[in-house]
Every structure is written in C-alpha cells, then in structure tokens.
VOPAGU-2260 file (C-alpha; in pm, 1 decimal, decimal comma):
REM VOPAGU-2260
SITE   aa  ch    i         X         Y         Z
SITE  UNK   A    0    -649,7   -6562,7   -6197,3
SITE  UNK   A    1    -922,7   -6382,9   -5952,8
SITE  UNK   A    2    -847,1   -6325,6   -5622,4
SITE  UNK   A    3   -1122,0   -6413,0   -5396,9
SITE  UNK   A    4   -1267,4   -6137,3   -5088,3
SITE  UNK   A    5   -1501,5   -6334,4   -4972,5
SITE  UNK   A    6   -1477,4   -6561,3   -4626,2
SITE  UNK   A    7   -1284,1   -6842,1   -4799,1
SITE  UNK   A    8    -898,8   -6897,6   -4694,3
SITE  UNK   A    9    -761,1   -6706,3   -4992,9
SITE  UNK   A   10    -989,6   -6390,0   -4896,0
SITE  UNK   A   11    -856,7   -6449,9   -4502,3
SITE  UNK   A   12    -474,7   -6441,5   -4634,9
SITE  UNK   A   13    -492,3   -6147,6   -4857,5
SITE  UNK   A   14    -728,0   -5933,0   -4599,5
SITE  UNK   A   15    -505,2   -5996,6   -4305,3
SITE  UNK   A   16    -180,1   -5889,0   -4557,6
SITE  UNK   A   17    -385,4   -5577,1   -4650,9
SITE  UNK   A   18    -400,9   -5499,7   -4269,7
SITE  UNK   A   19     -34,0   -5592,3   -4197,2
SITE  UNK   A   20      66,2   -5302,8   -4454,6
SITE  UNK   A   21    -164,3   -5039,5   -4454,7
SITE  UNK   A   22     -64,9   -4798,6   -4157,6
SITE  UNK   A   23    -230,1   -4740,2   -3811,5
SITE  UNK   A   24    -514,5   -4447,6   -3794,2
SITE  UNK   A   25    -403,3   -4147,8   -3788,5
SITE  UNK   A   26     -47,4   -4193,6   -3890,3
SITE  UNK   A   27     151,6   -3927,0   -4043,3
SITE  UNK   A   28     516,0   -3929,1   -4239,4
SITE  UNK   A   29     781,4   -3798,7   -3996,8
SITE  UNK   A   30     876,1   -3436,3   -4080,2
SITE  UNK   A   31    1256,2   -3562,3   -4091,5
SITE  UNK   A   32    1106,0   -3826,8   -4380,4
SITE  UNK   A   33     979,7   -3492,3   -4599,1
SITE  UNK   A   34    1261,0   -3255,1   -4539,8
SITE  UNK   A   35    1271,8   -3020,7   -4740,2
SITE  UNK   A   36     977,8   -2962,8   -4885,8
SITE  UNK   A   37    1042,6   -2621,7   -4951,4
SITE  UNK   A   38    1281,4   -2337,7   -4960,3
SITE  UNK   A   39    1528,3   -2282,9   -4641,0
SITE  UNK   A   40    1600,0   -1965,3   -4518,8
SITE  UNK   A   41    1987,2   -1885,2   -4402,8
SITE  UNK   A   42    1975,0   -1608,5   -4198,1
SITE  UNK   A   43    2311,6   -1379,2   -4155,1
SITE  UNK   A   44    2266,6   -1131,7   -3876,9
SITE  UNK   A   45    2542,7    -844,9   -4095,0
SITE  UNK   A   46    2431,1    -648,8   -4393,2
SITE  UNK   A   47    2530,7    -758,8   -4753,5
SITE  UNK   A   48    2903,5    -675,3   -4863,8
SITE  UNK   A   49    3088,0    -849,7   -4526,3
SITE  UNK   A   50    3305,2   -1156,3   -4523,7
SITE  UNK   A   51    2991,2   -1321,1   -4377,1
SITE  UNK   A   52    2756,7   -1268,0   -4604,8
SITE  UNK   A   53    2983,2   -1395,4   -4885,1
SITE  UNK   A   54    3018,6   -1685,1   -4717,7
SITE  UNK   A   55    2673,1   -1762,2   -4675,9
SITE  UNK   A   56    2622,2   -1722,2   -5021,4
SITE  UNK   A   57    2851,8   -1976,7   -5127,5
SITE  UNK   A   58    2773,3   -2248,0   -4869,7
SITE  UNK   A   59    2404,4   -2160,6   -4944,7
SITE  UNK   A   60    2423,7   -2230,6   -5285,2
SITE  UNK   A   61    2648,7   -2571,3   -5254,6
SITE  UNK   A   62    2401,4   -2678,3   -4975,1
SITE  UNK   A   63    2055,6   -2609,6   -5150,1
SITE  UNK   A   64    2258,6   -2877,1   -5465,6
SITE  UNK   A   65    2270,7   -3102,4   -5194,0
SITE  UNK   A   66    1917,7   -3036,4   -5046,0
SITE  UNK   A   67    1723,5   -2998,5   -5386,6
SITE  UNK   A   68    1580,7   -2685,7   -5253,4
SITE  UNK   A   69    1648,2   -2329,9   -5228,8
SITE  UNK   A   70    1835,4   -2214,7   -4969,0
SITE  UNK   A   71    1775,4   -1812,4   -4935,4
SITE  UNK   A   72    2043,4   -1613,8   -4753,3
SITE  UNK   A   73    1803,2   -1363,5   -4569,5
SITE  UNK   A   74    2010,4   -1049,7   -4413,7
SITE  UNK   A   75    1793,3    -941,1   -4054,3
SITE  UNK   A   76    2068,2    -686,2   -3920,4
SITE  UNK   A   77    2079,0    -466,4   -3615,1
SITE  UNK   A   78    2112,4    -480,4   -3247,4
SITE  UNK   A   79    2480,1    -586,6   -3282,8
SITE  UNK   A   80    2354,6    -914,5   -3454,0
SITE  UNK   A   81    2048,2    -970,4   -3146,8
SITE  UNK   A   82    1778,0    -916,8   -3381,6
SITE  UNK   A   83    1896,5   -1160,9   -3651,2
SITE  UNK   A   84    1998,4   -1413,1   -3366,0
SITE  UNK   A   85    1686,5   -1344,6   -3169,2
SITE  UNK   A   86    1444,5   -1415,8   -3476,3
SITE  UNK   A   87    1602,2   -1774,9   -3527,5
SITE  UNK   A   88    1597,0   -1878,6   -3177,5
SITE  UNK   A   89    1219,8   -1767,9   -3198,2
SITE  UNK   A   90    1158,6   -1944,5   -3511,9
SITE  UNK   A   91     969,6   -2283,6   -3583,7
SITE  UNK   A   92    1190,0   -2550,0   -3460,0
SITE  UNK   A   93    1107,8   -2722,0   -3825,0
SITE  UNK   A   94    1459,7   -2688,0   -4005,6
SITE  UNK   A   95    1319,0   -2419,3   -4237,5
SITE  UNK   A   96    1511,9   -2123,2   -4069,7
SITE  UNK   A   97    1877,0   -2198,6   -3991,9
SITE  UNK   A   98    2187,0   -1904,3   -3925,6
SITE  UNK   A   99    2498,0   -1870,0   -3991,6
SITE  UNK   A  100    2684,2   -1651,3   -3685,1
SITE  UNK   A  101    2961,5   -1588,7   -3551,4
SITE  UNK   A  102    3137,0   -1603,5   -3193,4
SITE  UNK   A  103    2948,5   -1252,2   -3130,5
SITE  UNK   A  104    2560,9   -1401,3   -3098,9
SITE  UNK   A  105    2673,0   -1732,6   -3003,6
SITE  UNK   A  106    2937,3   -1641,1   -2716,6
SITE  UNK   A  107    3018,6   -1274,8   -2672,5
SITE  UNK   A  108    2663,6   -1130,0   -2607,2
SITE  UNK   A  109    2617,4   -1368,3   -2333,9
SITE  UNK   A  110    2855,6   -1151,8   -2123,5
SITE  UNK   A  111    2836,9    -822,4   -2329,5
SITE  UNK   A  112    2447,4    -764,5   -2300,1
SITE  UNK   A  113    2273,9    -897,9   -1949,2
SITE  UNK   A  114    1955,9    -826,3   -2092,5
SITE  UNK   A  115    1938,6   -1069,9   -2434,9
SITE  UNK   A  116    1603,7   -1155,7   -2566,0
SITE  UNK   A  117    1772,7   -1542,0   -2604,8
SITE  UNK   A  118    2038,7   -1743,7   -2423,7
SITE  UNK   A  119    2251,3   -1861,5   -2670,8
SITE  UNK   A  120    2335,1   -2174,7   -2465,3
SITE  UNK   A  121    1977,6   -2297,9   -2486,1
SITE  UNK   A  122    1811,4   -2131,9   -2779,4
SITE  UNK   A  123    2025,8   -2295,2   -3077,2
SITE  UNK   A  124    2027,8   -2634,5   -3208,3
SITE  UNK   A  125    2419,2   -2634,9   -3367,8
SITE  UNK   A  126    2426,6   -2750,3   -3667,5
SITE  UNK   A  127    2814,5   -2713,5   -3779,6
SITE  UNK   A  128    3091,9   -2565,6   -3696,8
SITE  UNK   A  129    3249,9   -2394,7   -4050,8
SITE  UNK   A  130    3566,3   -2183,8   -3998,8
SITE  UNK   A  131    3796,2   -1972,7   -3851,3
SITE  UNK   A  132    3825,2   -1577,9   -3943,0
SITE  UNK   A  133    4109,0   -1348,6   -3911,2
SITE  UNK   A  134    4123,9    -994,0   -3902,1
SITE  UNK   A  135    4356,1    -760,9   -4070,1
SITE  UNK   A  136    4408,1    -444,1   -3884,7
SITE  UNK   A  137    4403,3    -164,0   -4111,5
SITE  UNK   A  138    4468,9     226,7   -4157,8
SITE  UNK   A  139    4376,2     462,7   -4457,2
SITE  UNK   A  140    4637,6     568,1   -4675,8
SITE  UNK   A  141    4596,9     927,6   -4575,8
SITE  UNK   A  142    4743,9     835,4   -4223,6
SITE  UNK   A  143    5105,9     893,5   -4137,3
SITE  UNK   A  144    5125,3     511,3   -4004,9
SITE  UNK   A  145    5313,0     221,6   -4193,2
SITE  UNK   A  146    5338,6     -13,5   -3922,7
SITE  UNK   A  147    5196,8     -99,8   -3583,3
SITE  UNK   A  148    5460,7      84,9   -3390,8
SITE  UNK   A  149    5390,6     392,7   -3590,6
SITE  UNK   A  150    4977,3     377,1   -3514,8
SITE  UNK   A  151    5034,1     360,3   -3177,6
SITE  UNK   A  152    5278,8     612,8   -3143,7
SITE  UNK   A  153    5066,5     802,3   -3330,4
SITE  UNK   A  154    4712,9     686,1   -3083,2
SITE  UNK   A  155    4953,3     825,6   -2774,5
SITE  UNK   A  156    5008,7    1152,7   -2887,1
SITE  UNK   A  157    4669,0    1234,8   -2969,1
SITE  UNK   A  158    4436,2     993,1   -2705,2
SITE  UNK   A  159    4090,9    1001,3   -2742,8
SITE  UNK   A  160    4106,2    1174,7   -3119,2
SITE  UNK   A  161    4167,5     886,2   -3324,5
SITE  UNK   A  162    3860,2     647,0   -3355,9
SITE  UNK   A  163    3817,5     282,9   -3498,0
SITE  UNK   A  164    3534,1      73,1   -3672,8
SITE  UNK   A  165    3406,3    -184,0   -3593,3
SITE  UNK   A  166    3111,7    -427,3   -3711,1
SITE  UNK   A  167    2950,4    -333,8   -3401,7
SITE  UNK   A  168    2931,7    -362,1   -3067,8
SITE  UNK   A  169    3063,4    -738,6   -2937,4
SITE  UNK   A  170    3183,3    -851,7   -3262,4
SITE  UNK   A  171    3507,9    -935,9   -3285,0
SITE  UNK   A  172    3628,2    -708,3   -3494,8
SITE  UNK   A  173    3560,5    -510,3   -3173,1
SITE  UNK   A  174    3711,8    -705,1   -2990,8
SITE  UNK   A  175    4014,2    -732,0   -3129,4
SITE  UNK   A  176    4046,3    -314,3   -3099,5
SITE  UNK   A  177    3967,0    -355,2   -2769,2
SITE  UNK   A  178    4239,2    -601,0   -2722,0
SITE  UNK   A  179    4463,9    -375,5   -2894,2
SITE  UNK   A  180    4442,1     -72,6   -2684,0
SITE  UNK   A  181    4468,4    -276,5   -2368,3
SITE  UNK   A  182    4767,7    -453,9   -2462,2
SITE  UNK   A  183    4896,0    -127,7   -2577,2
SITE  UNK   A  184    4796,4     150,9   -2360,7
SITE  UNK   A  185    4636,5     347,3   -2658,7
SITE  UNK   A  186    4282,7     591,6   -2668,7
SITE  UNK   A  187    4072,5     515,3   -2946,2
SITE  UNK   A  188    3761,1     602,7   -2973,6
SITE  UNK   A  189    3485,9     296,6   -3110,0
SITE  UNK   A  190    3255,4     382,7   -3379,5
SITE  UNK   A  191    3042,1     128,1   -3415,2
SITE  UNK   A  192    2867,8       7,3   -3744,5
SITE  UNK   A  193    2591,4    -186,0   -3861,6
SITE  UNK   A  194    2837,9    -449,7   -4025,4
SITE  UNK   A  195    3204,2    -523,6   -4178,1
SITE  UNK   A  196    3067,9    -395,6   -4497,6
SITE  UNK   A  197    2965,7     -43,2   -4371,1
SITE  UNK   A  198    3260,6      17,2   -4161,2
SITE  UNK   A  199    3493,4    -101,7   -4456,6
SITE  UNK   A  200    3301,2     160,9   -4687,6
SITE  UNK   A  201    3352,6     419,1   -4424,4
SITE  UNK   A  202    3701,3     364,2   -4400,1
SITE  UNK   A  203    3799,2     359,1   -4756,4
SITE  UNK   A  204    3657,4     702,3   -4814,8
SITE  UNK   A  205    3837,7     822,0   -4524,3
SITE  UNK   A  206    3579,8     888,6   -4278,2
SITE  UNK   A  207    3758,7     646,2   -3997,4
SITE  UNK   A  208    4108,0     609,0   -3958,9
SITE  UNK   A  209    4153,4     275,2   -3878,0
SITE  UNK   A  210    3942,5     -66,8   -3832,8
SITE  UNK   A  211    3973,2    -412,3   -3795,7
SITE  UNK   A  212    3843,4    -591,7   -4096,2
SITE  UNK   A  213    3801,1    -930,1   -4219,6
SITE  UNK   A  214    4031,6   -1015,3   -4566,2
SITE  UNK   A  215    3730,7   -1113,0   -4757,9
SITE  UNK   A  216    3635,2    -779,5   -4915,5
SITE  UNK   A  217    3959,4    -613,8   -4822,0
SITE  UNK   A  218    4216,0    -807,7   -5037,3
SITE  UNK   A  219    4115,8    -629,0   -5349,4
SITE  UNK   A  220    4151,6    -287,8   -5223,6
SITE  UNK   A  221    4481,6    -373,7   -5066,4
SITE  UNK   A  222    4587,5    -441,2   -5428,1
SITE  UNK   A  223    4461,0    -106,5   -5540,0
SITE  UNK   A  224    4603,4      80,2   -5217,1
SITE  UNK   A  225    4276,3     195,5   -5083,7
SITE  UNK   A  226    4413,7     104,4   -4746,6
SITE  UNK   A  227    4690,7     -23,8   -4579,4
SITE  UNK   A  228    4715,8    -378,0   -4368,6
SITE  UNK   A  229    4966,5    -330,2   -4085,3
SITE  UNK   A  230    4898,8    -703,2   -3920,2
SITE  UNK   A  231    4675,2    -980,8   -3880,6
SITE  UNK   A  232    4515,7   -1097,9   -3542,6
SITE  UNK   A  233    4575,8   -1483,4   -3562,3
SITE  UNK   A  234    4895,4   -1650,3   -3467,0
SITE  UNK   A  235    4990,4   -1694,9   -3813,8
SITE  UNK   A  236    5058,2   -1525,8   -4107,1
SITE  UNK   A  237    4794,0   -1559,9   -4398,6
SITE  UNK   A  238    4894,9   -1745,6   -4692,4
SITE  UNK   A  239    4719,9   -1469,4   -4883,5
SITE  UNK   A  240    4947,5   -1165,6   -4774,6
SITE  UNK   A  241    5266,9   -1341,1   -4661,2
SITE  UNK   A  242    5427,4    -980,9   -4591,3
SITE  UNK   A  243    5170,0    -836,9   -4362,1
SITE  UNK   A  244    5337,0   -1027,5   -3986,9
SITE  UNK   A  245    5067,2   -1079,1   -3679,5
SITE  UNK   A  246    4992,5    -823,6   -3394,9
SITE  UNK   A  247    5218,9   -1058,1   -3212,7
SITE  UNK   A  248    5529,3   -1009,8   -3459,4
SITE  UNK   A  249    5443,5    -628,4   -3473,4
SITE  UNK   A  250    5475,5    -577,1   -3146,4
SITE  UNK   A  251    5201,7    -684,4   -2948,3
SITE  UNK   A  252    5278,3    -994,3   -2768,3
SITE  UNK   A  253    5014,0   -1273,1   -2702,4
SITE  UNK   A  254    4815,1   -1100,8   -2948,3
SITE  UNK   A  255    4580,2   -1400,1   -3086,4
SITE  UNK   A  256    4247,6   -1327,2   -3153,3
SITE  UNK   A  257    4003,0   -1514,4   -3426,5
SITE  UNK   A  258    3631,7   -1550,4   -3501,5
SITE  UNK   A  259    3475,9   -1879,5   -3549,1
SITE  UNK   A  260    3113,6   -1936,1   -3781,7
SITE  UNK   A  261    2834,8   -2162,1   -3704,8
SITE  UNK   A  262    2559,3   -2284,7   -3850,4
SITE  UNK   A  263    2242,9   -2336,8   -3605,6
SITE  UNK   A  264    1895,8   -2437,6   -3593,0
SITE  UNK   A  265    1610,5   -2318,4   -3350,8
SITE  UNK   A  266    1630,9   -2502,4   -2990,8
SITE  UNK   A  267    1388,8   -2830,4   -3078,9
SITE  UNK   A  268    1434,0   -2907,5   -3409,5
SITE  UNK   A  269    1415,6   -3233,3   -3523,0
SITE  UNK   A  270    1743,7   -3466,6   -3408,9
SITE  UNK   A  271    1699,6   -3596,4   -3745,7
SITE  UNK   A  272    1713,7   -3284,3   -3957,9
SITE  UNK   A  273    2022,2   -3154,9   -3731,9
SITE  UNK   A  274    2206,4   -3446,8   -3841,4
SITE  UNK   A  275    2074,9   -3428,7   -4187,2
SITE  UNK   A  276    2211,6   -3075,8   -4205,3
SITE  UNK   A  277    2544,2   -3121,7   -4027,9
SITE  UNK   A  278    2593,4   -3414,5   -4281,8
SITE  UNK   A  279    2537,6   -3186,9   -4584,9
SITE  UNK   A  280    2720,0   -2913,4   -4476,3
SITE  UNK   A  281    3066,6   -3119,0   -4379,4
SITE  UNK   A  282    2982,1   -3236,1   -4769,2
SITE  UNK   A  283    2981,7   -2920,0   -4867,7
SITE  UNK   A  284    3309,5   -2819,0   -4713,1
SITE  UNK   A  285    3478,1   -3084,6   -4838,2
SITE  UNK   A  286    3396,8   -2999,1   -5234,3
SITE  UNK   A  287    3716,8   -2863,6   -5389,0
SITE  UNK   A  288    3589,6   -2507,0   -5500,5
SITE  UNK   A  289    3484,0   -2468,2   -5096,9
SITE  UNK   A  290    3835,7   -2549,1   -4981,5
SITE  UNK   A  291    3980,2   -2301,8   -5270,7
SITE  UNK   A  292    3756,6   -2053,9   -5174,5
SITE  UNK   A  293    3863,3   -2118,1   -4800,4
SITE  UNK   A  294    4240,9   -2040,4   -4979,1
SITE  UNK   A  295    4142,1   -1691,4   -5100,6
SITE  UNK   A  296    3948,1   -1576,3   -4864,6
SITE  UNK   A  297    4186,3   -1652,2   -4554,2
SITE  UNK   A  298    3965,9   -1849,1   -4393,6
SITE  UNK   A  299    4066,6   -2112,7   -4147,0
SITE  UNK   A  300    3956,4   -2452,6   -4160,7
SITE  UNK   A  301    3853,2   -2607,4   -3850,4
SITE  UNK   A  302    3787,0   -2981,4   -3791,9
SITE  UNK   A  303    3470,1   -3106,4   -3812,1
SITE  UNK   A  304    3344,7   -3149,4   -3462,1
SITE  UNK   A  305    3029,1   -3380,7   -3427,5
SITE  UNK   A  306    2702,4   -3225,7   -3328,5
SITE  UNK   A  307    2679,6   -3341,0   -2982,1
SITE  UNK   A  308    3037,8   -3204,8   -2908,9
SITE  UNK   A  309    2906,4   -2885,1   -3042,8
SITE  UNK   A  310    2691,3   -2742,3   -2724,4
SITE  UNK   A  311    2978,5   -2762,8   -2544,1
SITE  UNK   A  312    3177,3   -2603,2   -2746,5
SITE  UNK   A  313    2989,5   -2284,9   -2743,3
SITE  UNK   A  314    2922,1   -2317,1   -2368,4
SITE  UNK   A  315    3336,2   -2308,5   -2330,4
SITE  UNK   A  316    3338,9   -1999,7   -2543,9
SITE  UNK   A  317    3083,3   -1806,7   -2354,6
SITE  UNK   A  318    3345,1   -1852,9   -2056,6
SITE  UNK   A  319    3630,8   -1786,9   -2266,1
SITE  UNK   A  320    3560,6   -1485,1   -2494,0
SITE  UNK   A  321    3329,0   -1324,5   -2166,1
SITE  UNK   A  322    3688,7   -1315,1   -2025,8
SITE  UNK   A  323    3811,6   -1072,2   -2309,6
SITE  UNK   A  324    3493,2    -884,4   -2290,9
SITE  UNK   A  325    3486,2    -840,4   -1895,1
SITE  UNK   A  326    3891,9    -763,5   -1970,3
SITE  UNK   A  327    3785,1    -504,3   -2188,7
SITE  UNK   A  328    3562,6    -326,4   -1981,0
SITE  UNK   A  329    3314,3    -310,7   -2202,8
SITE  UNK   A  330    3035,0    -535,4   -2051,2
SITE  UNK   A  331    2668,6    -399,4   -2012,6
SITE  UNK   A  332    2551,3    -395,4   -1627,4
SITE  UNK   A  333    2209,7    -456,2   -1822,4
C-alpha cells in the first residue's frame, strides 16, 4: 500500500493529521516534563559531622533512588547558616539547588539579624517539612555536675566563668542556652561555633564545659562516657535514653524547646517541580529504614503538611521563635 502526497483526498487527510500532531513553532518541553536531567544539589548550611548533615545524607541518597539522579549534599557554612541560606535563595529557581535548614535560616534570623541578605518569608519555595530535633543538654565528665540542679548551682557561684557551645549564633542549640539561663537566673558565657559538629568536638576534649547538642552524634559517646546528658529540651523523654528526664522534669518548668527541618527551593521554581519534590520526599519518609533511622536518631516525626500550608507555617514561626529571641535579648539592632 502507498500512501499518496499529492492533492488527492488521501494526501488532504494524512497532511492535515501531520499538522494536527506535529507541535506549534517554537515549542519547547516544559522544564517540569525533563526534571531531572541532571544531578541536584542539597545544600546544608552546618559543616560535616552534625545531626544535620547526617540527615541530609540519608534523605539524599533515598531521594536521588526516587529521582534517578544524584542528589549531592553540598556543605556552604558560615554566617550562622546566612551564607548557605543566602546562596539558595539566590540560586536558579530551576529545582537543581534545594536546602535542607532548620528553624534558624528559616525563622530565627528574621528577628536575630535586621540586616539579612534574604527574607526568608519570600525567598524559599518549601518543599517539605521533615522532622522535629531535640537537644540534649550536656556537661564534660571533668565537671563536678550530675544533674541540672547541680550545673546551675554550680553557673551561680561562678557567673560569667562558665561558657557554653553552641552551633552558632540563632540556632537553636543557642537558643535553648539562652532559654536556660533566663529561666534560671544563671551567667554563661556563649561561644559560638561554626556547627554542632565543632562545638561537640570542642566539648569532648574539654575545651567547653557544657553545650546543647543534638543526639545524633552524641549517643555514642554517651555510651563511652565522653560526656554526660543531664536533660533533654522537648516535652518528652527520648525513647533512646529513657533515664535522661526533660529540662522541665529537672527543674526548669515550661522548658520546651525543639528544632524543626525543611526542605526548600529558590522563590520561583516551578509549581510543578515543588510538588514533584514534596511528593518524593513524603515517599521517602515513609520507607521503613527512614522511620528506623528516625528511631535512633531521636528524631521527631512531624505530619506531613501540604505545600501550600507550608508558607504559613514558617511565617507563624518567624512570630513565634522572634519571641524567644527578642526574650533573650539577643537580637541584632542591625
């Protein structure tokens, strides 16, 4: 059989069907349609070692299965997490660069530094919201302290010579020291590092007395007694270290502070590749080995708020966590 281009009624029918499906001038494959092409970058705004970077590096690797790319977790630290936050929010709204943070870019800066290069209630596309993070507050085993009681007593008698860690300035780890000495009365001096993992390193050799620290990389060295957990800053005990009561139980009442991690996207990117991204990821935290690593890690699972419920969550938190920073008194003027 020969199919026939010339004027004839056969050529007509198949010429007009050739129009019908061959696209309009010009036209080009949606970017949603292609993504991903290529590698994503995860940026965490802490150095390698923290809870957060561990974290990345499993949901990284469960997403990028998922995507059927790589997904690169790219550390850009300093600044108190500004310059890893500010390098996303300036990024190409494309999908390709996406963060994982935590309440301290996404809510505490907004009141703690007047002067950020990004808003972080316009600059971010949220993506998902992926947990909750506790903090155990902890001494060295040199120190004379075995309980909160006896670290405050201790703070008292000597104000202003004791000093804390932190994972720097606004994060809650901070925070939650801050919180500590107003609910308490106590002196303590901040020192601030570049990340958990720094300030954890510090305080195992015995360089800092005491820190707030998230149980990720601190479980195994309470096992080896390389320091010493005298509570935990959520309302509940952990699972994970049953014995250890909260800040609330120890003696600190309405003590209740936690850090939530999200995953966002430059301000603009596609609606398409946010949802494609907030569908993965809520995958992701649904595989068993995510929810077990949830388990030993401490981490809190939240529920999984859809993305146009997310905005507004972080715009509440701004309010809310600005309160504990303006409480504090440790807000910039710029």
């Amino acid at each position: 059989m020969r199919f026939s281009n010339g004027p004839g009624p056969a050529g007509l029918i198949l010429t007009a069907a050739l129009v019908l499906l061959a696209p309009p001038a010009g036209a080009q494959s949606s970017p949603a349609q292609d993504y991903p092409s290529r590698p994503v970058t995860l940026v965490v705004p802490y150095p390698a070692g923290g809870g957060l970077d561990a974290l990345a590096r499993v949901l990284g690797q469960k997403l990028a299965d998922r995507l059927g790319k790589p997904v690169v977790v790219e550390n850009r630290t300093g600044a108190g997490t500004v310059i890893g936050a500010a390098s996303v929010a300036k990024a190409a709204p494309d999908g390709y660069t996406i963060m994982l943070g935590t309440s301290t870019p996404f809510a505490i800066t907004a009141t703690l530094n007047k002067s950020l290069p990004y808003d972080p209630a316009k600059d971010f596309a949220p993506i998902a919201l992926v947990s909750n993070a506790p903090f155990l507050l902890l001494v060295h085993p040199s120190q004379p302290v075995h309980s909160v009681a006896d670290l405050v007593a201790l703070a008292k008698s000597k104000p202003g010579q004791l000093s804390y860690g932190s994972a720097g300035p606004g994060s809650p780890q901070n925070l939650s020291f801050e919180l500590l000495k107003t609910l308490t009365g106590i002196n303590v001096v901040h020192v601030p590092y570049r990340g958990d993992g720094p300030a954890l390193t510090d305080l195992v050799a015995g360089h800092i007395p005491t820190m707030f620290g998230e149980p990720t990389p601190i479980l195994p060295l309470l096992k080896d007694g390389k320091v010493r957990a005298l509570g935990v800053s959520s309302a509940s005990r952990l699972p994970i270290a049953p014995d250890v009561p909260t800040l609330a139980e120890a003696g600190v009442p309405g003590f209740d502070l936690t850090s939530w991690q999200m995953i966002v996207a430059p301000a603009g990117t596609p609606k398409e590749i946010v949802d494609r991204l907030h569908d993965e990821v809520k995958a992701v935290l649904a595989l068993p080995e995510i929810k077990a690593e949830f388990a030993r890690t401490a981490r809190i699972t939240v529920d999984y708020p859809p993305v146009d419920e997310l905005q507004r969550f972080m715009r509440s938190e701004i309010v809310r966590l600005g309160k504990v920073v303006e409480h504090a008194g440790i807000a910039r003027s710029q």
